[in-house]
C-alpha positions as CSV (number, residue, x, y, z in Angstrom):
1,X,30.9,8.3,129.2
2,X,29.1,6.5,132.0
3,X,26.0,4.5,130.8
4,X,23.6,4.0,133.5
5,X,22.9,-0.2,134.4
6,X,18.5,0.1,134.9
7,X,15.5,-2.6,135.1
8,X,13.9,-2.8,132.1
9,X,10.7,-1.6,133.5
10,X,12.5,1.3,135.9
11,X,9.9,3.9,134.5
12,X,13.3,6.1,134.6
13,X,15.1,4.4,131.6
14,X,13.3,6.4,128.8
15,X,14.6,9.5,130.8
16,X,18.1,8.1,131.5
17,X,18.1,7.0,127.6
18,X,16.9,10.9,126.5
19,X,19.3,12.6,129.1
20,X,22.8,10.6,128.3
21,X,22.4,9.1,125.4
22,X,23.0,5.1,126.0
23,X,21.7,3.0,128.8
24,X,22.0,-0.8,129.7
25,X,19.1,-2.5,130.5
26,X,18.5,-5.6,132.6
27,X,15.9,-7.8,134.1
28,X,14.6,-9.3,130.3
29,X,15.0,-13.3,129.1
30,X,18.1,-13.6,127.1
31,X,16.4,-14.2,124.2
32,X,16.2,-12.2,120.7
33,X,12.5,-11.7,121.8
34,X,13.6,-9.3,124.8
35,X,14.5,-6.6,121.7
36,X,11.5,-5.9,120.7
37,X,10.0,-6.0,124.3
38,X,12.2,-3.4,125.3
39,X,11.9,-1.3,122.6
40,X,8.4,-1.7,122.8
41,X,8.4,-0.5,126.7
42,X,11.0,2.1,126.2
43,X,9.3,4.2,123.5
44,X,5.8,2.8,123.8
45,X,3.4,4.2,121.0
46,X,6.6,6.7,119.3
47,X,8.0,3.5,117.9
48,X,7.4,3.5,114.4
49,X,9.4,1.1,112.6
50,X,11.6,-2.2,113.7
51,X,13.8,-3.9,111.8
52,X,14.5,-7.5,111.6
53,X,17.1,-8.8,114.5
54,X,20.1,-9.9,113.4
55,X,22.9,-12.0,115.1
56,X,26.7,-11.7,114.9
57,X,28.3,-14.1,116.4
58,X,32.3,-13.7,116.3
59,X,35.3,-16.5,117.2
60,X,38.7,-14.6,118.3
61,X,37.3,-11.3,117.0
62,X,38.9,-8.3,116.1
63,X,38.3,-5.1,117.8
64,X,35.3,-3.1,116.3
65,X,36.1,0.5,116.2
66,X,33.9,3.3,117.0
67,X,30.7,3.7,114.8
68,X,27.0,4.8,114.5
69,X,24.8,1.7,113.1
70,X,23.9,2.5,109.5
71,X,22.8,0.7,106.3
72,X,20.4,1.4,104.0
73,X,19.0,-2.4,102.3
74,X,15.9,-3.0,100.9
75,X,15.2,-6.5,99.5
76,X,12.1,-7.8,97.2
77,X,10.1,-10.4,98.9
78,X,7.2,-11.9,96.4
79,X,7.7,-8.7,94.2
80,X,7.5,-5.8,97.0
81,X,10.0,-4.2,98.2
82,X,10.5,-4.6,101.9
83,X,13.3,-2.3,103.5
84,X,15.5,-4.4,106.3
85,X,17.4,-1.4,107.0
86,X,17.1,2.3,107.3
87,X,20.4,4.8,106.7
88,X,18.8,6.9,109.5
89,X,17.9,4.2,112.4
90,X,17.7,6.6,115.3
91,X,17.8,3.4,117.9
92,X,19.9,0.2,118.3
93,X,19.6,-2.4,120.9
94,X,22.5,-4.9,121.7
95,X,21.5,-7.9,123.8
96,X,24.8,-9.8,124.4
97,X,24.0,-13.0,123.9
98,X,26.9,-15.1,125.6
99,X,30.3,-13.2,126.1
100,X,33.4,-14.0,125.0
101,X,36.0,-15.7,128.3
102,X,38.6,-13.0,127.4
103,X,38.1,-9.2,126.0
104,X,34.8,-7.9,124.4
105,X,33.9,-5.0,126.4
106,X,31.9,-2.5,125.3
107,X,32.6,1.5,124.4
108,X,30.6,4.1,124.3
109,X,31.3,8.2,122.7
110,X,28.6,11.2,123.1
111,X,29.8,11.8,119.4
112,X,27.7,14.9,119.5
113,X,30.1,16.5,122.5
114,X,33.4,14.6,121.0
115,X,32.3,16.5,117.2
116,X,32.1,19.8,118.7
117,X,35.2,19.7,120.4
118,X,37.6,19.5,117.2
119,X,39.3,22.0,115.0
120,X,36.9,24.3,113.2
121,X,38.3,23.1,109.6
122,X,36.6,19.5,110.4
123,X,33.7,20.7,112.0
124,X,32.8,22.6,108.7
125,X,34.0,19.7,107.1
126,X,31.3,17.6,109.4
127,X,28.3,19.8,108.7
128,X,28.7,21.3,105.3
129,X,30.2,18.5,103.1
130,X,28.3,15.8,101.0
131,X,30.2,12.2,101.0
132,X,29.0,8.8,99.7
133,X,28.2,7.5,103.1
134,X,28.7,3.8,101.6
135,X,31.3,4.5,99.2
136,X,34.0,2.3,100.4
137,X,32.0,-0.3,100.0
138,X,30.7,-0.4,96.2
139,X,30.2,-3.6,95.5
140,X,29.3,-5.1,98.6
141,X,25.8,-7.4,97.6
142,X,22.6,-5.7,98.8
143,X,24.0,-2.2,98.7
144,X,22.6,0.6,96.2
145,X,24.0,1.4,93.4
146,X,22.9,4.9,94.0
147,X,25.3,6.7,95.9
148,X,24.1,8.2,99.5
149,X,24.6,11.1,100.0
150,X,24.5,12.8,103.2
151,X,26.6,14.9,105.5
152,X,28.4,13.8,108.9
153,X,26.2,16.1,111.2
154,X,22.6,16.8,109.9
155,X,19.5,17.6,111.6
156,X,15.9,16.2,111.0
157,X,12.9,18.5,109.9
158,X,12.1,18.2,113.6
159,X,15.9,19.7,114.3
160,X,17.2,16.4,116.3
161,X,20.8,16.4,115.3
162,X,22.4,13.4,113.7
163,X,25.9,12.7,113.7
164,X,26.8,9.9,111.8
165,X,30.1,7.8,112.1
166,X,30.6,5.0,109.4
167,X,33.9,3.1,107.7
168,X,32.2,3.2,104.4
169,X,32.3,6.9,103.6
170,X,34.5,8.2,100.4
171,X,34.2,11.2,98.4
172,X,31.4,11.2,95.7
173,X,32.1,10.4,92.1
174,X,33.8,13.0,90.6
175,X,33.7,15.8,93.0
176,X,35.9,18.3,92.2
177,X,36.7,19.0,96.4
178,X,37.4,15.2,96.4
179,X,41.2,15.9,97.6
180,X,40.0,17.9,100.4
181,X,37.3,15.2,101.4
182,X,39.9,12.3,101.3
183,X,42.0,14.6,103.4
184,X,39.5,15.2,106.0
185,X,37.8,11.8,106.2
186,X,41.6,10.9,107.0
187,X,42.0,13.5,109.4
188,X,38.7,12.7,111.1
189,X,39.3,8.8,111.3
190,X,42.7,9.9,113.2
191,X,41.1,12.1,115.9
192,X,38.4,8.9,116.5
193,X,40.8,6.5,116.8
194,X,42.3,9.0,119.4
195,X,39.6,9.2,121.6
196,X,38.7,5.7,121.5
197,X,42.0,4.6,123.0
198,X,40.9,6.7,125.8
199,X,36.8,5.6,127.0
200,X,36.2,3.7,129.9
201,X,35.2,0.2,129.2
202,X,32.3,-1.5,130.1
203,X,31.5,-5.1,130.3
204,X,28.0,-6.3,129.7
205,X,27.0,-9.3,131.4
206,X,25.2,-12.1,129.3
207,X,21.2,-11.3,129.2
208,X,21.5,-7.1,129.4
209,X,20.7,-5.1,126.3
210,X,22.6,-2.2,125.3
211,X,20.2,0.7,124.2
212,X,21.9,3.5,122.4
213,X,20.5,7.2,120.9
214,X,21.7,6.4,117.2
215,X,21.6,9.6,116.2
216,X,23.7,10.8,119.6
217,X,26.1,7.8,120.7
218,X,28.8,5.6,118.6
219,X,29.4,2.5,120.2
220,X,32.1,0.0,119.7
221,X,34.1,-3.4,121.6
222,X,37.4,-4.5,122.1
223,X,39.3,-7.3,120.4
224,X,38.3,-11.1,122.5
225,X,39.3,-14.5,122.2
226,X,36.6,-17.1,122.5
227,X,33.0,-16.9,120.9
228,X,31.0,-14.0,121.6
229,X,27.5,-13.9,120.2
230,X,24.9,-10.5,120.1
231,X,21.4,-9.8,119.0
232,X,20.8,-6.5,117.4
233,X,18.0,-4.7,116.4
234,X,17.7,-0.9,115.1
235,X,14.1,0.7,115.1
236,X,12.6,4.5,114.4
237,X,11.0,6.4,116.4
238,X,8.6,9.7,115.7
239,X,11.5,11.9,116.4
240,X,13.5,10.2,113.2
């Protein structure tokens, strides 16, 4: 998909963000503190929550496929429990921080359009199955013991639609339809790898920021060599 290159204060780039989905945004210090300025000027008084900023920096790093940003921590600071993350973040903004000399461009999938476009056995699959959205990664430190359970495509009580893309999913504990869950979440990893040999590329110069419809658009960057260093942050909006 094309992501449209706006100034940060074009009063255009909440449309362009509402109409396809992703936009880059430019004209902001390349600092962490730009993040919360843009989101901030983006959805003005419908942002409700922002998470802490994180960086990920990366030496020679491996190519990061296709995914929707997801996690669902909540820590205890002085005995309260203070969420960091949120399994349903409907925004995320990457500020690439300094690229990497070779590699590291960007991708970017309407996964709503790219969903609805497969076979009608893994669309059900999408809509009408529960999975342990974290499964795959039991054990990880600051994950729930809890399972999560959710579906692929979901909509809020507001009827935005959510389609979720994440590495971690596995069939819950004991389902009886876990054969048939495996067997799609296999099928399903197959067709995204497809399509993401196939989107354009895009490469962000160092200072713009990344804004992606969480709910709408998986995202993901090529294999580099070098150092390459982002700043992330997700937030909610009302319409989460």
């Amino acid at each position: 998909m094309t992501v449209p290159r706006l100034q940060v204060l074009d009063p255009g780039a909440r449309r362009a963000l509402a109409e396809t989905g992703a936009v880059i945004l430019t004209g902001l210090p390349n600092s962490p503190n730009s993040l919360p300025v843009a989101a901030s000027l983006l959805f003005g008084t419908a942002l409700r929550e922002l998470f802490p900023y994180r960086t990920r920096r990366s030496v020679d790093g491996e190519a990061v496929g296709l995914h929707a940003d997801s996690f669902d921590v909540v820590v205890d600071i002085a005995g309260k429990p203070v969420r960091r993350r949120h399994p349903d973040e409907d925004h995320v903004l990457v500020l690439l921080a300094s690229q990497a000399p070779c590699g590291g461009q960007s991708f970017v999938l309407d996964a709503h359009e790219f969903t609805d476009s497969l076979d009608a056995e893994l669309k059900a699959f999408l809509r009408e199955s529960d999975v342990d959205l974290y499964g795959q990664w039991a054990g990880t430190r600051g994950l729930p013991a809890t399972p999560r359970v959710g579906r692929h495509i979901e909509f809020t009580r507001t009827g935005r639609r959510i389609t979720r893309r994440t590495d971690g999913a596995a069939a819950l504990h004991r389902d009886p339809a876990a054969e048939h869950v495996i067997d799609m979440l296999a099928r399903f990893d197959t067709e995204v790898e497809r399509v993401q040999r196939t989107l354009p590329r895009l490469r962000l110069n160092e200072g713009e920021l990344l804004v992606l419809d969480n709910y709408r658009c998986w995202h993901g960057r090529d294999a580099h060599t070098g150092a390459r260093t982002v700043h992330i942050q997700t937030v909610r909006t009302d319409d989460a």
